[in-house]
VEXDOMI-499650 format. One record per residue: x, y, z of N, C-alpha, C in turn; residue in three letters; residue number from 1. Coordinates in Angstrom, 3 decimals. Last residue first. Layout:
BEGIN
+----------+----------+----------+----------+----------+----------+----------+----------+----------+-------+------+
:      n_X :      n_Y :      n_Z :     ca_X :     ca_Y :     ca_Z :      c_X :      c_Y :      c_Z : vexba : pafi :
+----------+----------+----------+----------+----------+----------+----------+----------+----------+-------+------+
:        X :        Y :        Z :        X :        Y :        Z :        X :        Y :        Z :   ALA :  NUM :
...
+----------+----------+----------+----------+----------+----------+----------+----------+----------+-------+------+
This chain:
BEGIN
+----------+----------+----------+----------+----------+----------+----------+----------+----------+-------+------+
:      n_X :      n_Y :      n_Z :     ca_X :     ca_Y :     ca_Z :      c_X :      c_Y :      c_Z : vexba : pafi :
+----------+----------+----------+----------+----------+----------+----------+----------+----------+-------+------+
:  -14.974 :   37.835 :   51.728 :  -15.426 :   37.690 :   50.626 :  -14.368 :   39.499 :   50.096 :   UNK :   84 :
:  -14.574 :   36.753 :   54.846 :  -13.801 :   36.027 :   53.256 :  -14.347 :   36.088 :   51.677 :   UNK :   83 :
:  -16.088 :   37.951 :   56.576 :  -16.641 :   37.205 :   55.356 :  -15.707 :   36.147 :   54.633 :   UNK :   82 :
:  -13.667 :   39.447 :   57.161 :  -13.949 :   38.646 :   58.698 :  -15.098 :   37.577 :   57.324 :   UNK :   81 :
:  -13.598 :   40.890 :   55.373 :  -12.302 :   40.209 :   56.009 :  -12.709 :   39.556 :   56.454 :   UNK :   80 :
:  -16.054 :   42.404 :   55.041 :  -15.810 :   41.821 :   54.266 :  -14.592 :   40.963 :   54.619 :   UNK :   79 :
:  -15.786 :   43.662 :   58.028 :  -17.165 :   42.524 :   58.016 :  -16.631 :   41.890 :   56.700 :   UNK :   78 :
:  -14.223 :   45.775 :   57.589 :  -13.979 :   44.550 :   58.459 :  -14.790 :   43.595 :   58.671 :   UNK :   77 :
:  -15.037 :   47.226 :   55.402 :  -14.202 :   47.019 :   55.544 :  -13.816 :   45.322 :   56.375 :   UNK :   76 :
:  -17.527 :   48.235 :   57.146 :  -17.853 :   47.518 :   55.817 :  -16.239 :   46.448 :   55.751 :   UNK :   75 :
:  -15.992 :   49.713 :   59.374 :  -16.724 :   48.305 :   59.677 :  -16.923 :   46.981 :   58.153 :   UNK :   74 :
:  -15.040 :   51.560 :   57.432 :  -14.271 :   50.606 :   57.982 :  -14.958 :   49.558 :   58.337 :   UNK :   73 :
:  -17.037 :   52.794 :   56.669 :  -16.979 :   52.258 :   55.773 :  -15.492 :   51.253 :   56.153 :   UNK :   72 :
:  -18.102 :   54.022 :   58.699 :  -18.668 :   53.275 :   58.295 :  -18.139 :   52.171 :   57.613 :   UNK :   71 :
:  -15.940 :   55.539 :   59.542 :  -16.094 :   54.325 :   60.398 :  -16.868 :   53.366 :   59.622 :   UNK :   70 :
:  -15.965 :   57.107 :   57.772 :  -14.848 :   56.369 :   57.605 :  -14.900 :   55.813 :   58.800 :   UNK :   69 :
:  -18.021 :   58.614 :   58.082 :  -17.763 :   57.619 :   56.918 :  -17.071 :   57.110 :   57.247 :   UNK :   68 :
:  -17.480 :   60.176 :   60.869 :  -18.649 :   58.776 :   60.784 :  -18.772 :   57.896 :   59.053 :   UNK :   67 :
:  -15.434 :   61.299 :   60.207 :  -14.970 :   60.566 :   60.846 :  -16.338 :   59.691 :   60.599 :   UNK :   66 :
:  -15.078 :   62.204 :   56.865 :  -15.329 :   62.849 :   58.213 :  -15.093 :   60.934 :   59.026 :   UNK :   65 :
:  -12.220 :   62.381 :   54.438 :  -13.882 :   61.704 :   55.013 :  -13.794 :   62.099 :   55.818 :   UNK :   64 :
:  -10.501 :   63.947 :   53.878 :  -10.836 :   63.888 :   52.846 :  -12.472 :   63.086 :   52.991 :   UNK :   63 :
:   -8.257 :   64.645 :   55.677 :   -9.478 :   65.667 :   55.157 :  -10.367 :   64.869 :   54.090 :   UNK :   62 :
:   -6.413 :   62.676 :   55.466 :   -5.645 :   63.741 :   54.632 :   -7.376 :   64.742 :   54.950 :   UNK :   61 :
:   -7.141 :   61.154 :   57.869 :   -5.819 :   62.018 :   58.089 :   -5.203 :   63.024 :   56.979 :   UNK :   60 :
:   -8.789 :   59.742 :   55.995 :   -9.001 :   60.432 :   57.180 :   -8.345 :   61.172 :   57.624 :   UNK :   59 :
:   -7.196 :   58.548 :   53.612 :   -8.173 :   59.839 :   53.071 :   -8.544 :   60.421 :   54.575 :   UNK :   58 :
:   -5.521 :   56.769 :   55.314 :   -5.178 :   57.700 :   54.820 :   -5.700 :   59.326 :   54.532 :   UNK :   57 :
:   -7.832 :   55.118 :   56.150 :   -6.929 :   55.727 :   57.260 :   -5.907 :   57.192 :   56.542 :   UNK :   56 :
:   -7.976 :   54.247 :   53.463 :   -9.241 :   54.667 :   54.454 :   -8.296 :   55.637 :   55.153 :   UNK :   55 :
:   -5.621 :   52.815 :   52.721 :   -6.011 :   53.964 :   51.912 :   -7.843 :   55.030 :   53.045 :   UNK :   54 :
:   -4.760 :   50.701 :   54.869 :   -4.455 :   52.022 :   54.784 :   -5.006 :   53.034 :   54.159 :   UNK :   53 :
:   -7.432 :   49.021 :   54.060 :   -7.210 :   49.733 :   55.289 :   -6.553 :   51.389 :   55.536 :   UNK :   52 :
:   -6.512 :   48.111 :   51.184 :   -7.735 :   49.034 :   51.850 :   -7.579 :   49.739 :   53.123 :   UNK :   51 :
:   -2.944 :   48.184 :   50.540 :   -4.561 :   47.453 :   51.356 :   -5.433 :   48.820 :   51.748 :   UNK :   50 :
:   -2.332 :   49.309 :   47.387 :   -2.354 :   49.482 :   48.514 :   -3.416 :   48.482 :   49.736 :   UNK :   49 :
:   -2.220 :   48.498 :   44.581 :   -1.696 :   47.153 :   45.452 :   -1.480 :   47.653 :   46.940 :   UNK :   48 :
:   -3.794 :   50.052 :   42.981 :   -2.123 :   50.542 :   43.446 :   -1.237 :   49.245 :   44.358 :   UNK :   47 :
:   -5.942 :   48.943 :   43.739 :   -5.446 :   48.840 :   42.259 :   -4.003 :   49.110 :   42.321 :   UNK :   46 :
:   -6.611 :   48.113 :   46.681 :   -7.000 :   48.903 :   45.835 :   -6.116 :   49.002 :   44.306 :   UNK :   45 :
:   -7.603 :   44.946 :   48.392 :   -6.600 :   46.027 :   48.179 :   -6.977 :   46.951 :   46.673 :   UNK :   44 :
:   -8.431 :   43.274 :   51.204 :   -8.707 :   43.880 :   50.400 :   -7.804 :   44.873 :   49.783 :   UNK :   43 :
:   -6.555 :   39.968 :   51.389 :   -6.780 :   41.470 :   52.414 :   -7.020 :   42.402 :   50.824 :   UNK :   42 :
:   -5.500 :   37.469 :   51.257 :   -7.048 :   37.541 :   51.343 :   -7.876 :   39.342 :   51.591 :   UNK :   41 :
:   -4.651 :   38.003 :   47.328 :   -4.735 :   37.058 :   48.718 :   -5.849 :   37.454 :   49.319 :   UNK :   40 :
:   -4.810 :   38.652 :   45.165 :   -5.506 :   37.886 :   44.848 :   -5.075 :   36.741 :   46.345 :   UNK :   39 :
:   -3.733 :   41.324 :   43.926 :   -4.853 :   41.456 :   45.171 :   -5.421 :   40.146 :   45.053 :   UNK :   38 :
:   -2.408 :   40.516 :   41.326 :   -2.534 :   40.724 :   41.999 :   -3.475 :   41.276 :   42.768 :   UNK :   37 :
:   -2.136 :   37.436 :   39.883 :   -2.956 :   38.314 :   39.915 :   -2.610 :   38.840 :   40.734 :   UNK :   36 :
:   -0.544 :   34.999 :   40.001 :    0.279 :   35.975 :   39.475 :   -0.863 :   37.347 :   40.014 :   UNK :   35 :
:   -2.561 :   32.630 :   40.394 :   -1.824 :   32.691 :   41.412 :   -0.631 :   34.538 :   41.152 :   UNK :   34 :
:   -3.698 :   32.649 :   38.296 :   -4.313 :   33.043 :   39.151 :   -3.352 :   33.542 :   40.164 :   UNK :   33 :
:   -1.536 :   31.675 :   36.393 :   -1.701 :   33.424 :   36.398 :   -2.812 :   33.336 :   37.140 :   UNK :   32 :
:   -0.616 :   29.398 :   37.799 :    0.389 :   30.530 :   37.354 :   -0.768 :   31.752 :   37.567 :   UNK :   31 :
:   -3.504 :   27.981 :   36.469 :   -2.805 :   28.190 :   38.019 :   -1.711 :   29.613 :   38.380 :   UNK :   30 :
:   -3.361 :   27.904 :   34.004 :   -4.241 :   28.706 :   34.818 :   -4.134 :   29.101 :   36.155 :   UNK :   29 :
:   -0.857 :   26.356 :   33.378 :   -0.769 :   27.898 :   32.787 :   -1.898 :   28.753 :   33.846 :   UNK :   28 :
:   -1.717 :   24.077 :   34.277 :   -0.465 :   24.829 :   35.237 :   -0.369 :   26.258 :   35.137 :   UNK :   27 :
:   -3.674 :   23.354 :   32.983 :   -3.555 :   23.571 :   34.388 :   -2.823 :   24.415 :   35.133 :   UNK :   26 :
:   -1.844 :   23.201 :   30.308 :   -3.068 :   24.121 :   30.710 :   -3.316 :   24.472 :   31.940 :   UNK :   25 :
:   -0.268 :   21.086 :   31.336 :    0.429 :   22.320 :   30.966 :   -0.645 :   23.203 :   30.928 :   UNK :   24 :
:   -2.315 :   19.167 :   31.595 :   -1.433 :   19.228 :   32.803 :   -0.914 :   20.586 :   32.669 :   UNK :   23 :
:   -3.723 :   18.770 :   29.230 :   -4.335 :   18.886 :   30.279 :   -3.643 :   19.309 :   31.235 :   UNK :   22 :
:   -1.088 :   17.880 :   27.530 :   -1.608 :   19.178 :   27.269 :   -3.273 :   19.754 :   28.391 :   UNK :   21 :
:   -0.908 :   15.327 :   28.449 :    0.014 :   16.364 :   28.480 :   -0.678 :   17.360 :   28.134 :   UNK :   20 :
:   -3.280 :   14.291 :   27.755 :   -3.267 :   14.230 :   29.646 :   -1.859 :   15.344 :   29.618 :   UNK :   19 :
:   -3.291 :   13.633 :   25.031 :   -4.113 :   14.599 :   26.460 :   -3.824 :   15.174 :   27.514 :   UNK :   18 :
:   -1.030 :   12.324 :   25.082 :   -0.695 :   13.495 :   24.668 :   -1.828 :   14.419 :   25.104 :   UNK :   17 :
:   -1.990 :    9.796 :   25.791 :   -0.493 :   10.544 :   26.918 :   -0.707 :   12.107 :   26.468 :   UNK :   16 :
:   -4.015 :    9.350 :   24.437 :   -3.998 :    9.378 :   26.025 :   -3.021 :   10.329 :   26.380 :   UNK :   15 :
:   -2.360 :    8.973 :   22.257 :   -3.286 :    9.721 :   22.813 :   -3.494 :   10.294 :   23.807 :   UNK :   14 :
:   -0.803 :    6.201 :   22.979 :   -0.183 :    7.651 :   22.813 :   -1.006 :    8.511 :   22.865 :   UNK :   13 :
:   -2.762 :    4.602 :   23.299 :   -2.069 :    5.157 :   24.355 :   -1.188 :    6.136 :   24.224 :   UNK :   12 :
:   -3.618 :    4.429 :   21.116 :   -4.506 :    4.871 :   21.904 :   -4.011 :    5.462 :   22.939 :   UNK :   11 :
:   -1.269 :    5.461 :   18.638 :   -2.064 :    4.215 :   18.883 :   -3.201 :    4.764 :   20.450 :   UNK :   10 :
:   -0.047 :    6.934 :   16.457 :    0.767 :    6.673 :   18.017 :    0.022 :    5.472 :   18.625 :   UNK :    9 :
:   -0.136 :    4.998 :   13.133 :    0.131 :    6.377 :   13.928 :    0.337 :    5.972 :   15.541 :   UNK :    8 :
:    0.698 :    2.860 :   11.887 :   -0.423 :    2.495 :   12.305 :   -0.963 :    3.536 :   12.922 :   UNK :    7 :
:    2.721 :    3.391 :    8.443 :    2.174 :    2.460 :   10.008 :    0.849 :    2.868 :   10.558 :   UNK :    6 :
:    1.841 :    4.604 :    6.615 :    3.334 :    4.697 :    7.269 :    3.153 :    4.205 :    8.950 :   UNK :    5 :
:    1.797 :    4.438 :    3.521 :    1.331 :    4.105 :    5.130 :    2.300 :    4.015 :    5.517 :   UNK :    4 :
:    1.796 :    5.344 :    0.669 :    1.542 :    6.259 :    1.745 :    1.408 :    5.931 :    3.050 :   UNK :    3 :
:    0.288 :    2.143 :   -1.065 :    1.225 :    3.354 :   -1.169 :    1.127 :    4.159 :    0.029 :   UNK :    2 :
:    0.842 :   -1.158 :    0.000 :    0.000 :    0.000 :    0.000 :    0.899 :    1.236 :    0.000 :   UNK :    1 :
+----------+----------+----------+----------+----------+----------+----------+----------+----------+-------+------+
């Protein structure tokens, strides 16, 4: 028979070559979850500051009165204490 060139990898080569390109995907998604940043557990603002400080900050610069920036601390500490 003209053009055969055997039988190709066979089932189990398959297999293998799934399960390789299942494993390296994994890993790729893992990596860049794990790369994200603010992606532990403490809220943080785009600058990669934690929330906390940036509150405490705008208070000491004028910038909230003191009953926002309780409020919005509690908010603050109910989402930590959530894990959300």
């Amino acid at each position: 028979m003209m053009g055969s060139y055997g039988g190709g990898m066979g089932p189990l080569g398959w297999l293998a070559m799934g399960l390789f390109w299942i494993i390296l995907l994994g890993l790729i998604v893992w990596l860049v979850i794990r790369l994200i940043p603010g992606s532990n557990d403490r809220p943080t603002c785009p600058s990669g500051e934690p929330a906390m400080e940036v509150l405490d900050r705008r208070l000491t610069g004028g910038e909230l009165d003191v009953q926002t920036w309780q409020a919005q601390r509690s908010a603050l500490v109910a989402a930590q204490r959530d894990g959300t």
